[in-house]
C-alpha positions in Angstrom: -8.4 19.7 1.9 -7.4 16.2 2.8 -6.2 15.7 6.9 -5.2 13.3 8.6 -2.3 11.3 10.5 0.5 8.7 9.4 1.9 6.8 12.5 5.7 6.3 11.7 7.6 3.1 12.3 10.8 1.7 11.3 10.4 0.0 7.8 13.0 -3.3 9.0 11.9 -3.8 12.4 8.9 -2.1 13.1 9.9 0.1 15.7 7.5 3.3 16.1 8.8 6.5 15.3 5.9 8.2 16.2 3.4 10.3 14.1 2.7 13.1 11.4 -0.6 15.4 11.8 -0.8 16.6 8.2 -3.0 18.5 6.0 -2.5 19.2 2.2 -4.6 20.9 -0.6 -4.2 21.6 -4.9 -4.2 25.1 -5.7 -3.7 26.8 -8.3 0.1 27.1 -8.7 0.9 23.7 -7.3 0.1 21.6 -4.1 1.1 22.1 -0.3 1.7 19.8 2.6 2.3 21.1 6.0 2.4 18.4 8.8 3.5 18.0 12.7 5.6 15.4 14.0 5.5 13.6 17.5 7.4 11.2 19.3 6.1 7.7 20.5 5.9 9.7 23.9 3.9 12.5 22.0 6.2 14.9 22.7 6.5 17.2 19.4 9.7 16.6 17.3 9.3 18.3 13.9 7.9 19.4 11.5 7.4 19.6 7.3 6.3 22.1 4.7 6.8 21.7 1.5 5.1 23.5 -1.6 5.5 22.3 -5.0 4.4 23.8 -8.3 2.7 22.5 -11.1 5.2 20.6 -13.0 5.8 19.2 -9.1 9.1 21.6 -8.3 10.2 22.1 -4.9 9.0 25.8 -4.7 9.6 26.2 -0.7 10.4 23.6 1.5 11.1 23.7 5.4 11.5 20.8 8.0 12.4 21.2 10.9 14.3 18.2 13.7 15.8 18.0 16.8 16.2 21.7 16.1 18.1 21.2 12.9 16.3 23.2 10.3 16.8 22.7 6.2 15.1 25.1 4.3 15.9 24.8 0.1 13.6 25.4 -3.1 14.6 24.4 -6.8 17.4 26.5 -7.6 19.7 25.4 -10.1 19.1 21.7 -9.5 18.0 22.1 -5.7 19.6 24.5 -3.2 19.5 24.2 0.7 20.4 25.9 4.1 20.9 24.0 7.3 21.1 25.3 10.2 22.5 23.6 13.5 20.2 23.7 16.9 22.1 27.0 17.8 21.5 28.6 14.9 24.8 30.2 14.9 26.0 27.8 11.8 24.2 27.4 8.6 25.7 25.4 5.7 24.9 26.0 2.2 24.4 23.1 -0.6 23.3 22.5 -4.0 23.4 19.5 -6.5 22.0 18.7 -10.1 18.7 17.4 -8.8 14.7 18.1 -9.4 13.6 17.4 -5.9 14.1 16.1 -2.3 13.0 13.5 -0.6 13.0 12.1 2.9 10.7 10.2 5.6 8.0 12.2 5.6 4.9 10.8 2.9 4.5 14.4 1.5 7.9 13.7 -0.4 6.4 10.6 -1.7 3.8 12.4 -3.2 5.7 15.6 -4.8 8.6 12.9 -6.9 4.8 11.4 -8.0 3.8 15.0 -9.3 7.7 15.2 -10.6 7.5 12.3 -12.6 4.1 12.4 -13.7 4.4 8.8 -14.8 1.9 6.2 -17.1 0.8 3.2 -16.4 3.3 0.0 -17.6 5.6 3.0 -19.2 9.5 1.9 -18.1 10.8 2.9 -14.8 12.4 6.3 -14.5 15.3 6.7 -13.1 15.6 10.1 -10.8 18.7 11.6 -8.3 16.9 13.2 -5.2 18.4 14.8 -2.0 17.5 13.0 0.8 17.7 14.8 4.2 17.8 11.4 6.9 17.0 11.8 10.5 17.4 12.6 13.2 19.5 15.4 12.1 18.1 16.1 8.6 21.8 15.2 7.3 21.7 15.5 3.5 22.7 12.4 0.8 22.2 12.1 -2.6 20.2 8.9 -3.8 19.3 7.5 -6.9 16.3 5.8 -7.3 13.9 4.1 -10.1 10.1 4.4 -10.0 7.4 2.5 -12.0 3.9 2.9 -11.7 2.9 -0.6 -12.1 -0.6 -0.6 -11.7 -3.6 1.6 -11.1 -7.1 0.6 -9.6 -10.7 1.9 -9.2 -12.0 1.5 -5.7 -15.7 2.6 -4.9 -16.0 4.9 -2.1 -19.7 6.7 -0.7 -18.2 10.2 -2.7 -17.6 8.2 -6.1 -14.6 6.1 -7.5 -11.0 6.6 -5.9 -7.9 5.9 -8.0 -5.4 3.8 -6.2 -1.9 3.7 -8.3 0.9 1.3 -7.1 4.6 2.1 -7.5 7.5 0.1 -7.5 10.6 2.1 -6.2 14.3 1.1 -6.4 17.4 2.3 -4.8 20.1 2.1 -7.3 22.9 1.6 -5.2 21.3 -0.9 -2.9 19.0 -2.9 -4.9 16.3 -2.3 -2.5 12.6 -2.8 -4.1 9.7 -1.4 -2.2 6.2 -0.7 -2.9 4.3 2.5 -2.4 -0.1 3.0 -2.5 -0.7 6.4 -3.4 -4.6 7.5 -3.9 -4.7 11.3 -5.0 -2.4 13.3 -2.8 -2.5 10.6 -0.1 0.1 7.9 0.5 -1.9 5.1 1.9 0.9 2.5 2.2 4.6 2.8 2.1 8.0 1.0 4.0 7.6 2.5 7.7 4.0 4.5 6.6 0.3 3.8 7.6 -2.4 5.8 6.9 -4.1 5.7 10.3 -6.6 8.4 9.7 -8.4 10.7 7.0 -10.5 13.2 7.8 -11.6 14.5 4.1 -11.1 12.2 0.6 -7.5 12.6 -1.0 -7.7 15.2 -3.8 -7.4 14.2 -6.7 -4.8 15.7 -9.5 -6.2 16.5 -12.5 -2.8 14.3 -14.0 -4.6 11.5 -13.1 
C-alpha cells in the first residue's frame, strides 16, 4: 500500500499550497486513494477519497474544503452533491462525463486507469468535471492526453515503470507534462513527490 506526501504549490508561480498525506492500494474491484490536506501553516484544510473501479469509474468520491463538501460517483455521465459550510444547502449536478478531476494527484491517476492508454497511440480527447478550490466549485474541461513515453528505472525491489503524459486543455491550449510510476504521480504542474513510504503499485494494465 503505497504512502506518502505531495507538497502542493502553485503551478505559475510557485506559491505553496501546502501538502497531501495520502495512502492508496489495488484491490480487487478497483483502486482507492484517501489523503489529508494541510495548509502552509499546517493547519488541516481537506480532504479526498476517491474509489475507482476496474475499468477506472468514479465509484465513490468525497472531498472535502473549507467546509464545502462534493460527494458524486458515475451516474449517468457523473453525478454530484455539494454542500455549503452550513450544510443547510446542497446542490445537485450531472453532466455526460466519465470522471472528475481536480488538484489533488489521485485524480491524475484514476483519468490514467480511465483511459488505459498505449504508448505513441494518438491523444485522447476526454470531458472531465473539475471541482477548483478553494471552494470545490465545479467546471467542465476538456482535455487531451498522450502517453508519450514509458521508461524502466532500476530500483533495490526490481524494475519501476515510469510513463510520461502529455496533457492539453482544449480551450486554453495549455501543454503540461505529468510522471506517473504505478499508482504514484511523481511529477506534475504544482505536484512533487516529497515522500514514499512503500513502492507505487503497480497495475496489472501496465
Amino acid at each position: 500500500m503505497p504512502r506518502g506526501r505531495y507538497s502542493l504549490h502553485d503551478p505559475h508561480d510557485h506559491t505553496p499550497l501546502g501538502e497531501e498525506h495520502f495512502h492508496c492500494a489495488p484491490g480487487p474491484s478497483g483502486w482507492r486513494y484517501v489523503s489529508q490536506l494541510t495548509g502552509p501553516d499546517g493547519d488541516h484544510r481537506g480532504s479526498v477519497d476517491l474509489a475507482v473501479d476496474e475499468l477506472g469509474r468514479p465509484i465513490r468520491m468525497e472531498l472535502n474544503a473549507a467546509s464545502w463538501q462534493v460527494r458524486g460517483a458515475a451516474i449517468d455521465g457523473v453525478t454530484w452533491v455539494r454542500t455549503d459550510p452550513t450544510g443547510t444547502e446542497a446542490t445537485e449536478g450531472n453532466i455526460a462525463a466519465p470522471g472528475f478531476t481536480g488538484t489533488s494527484p489521485a485524480f491524475l491517476v484514476a483519468t490514467t486507469r480511465l483511459l488505459r492508454l498505449t504508448p505513441g497511440a494518438p491523444a485522447t480527447r476526454v470531458r472531465l468535471l473539475a471541482l477548483t478550490d478553494p471552494v470545490l466549485a465545479p467546471r467542465t474541461v476538456d482535455q487531451a492526453w498522450a502517453l508519450v513515453a514509458r521508461q524502466e528505472h532500476p530500483t533495490d525491489s526490481g524494475p519501476l515503470l515510469v510513463d510520461e503524459y502529455q496533457v492539453s486543455a482544449l480551450d486554453t491550449g495549455e501543454v503540461h507534462t505529468v510522471h506517473i510510476a504505478g499508482d504514484v504521480v511523481l511529477s506534475a504542474p504544482g505536484i512533487e513527490l516529497e515522500h514514499l513510504e512503500t513502492p507505487p503499485s503497480t497495475f496489472e494494465e501496465q
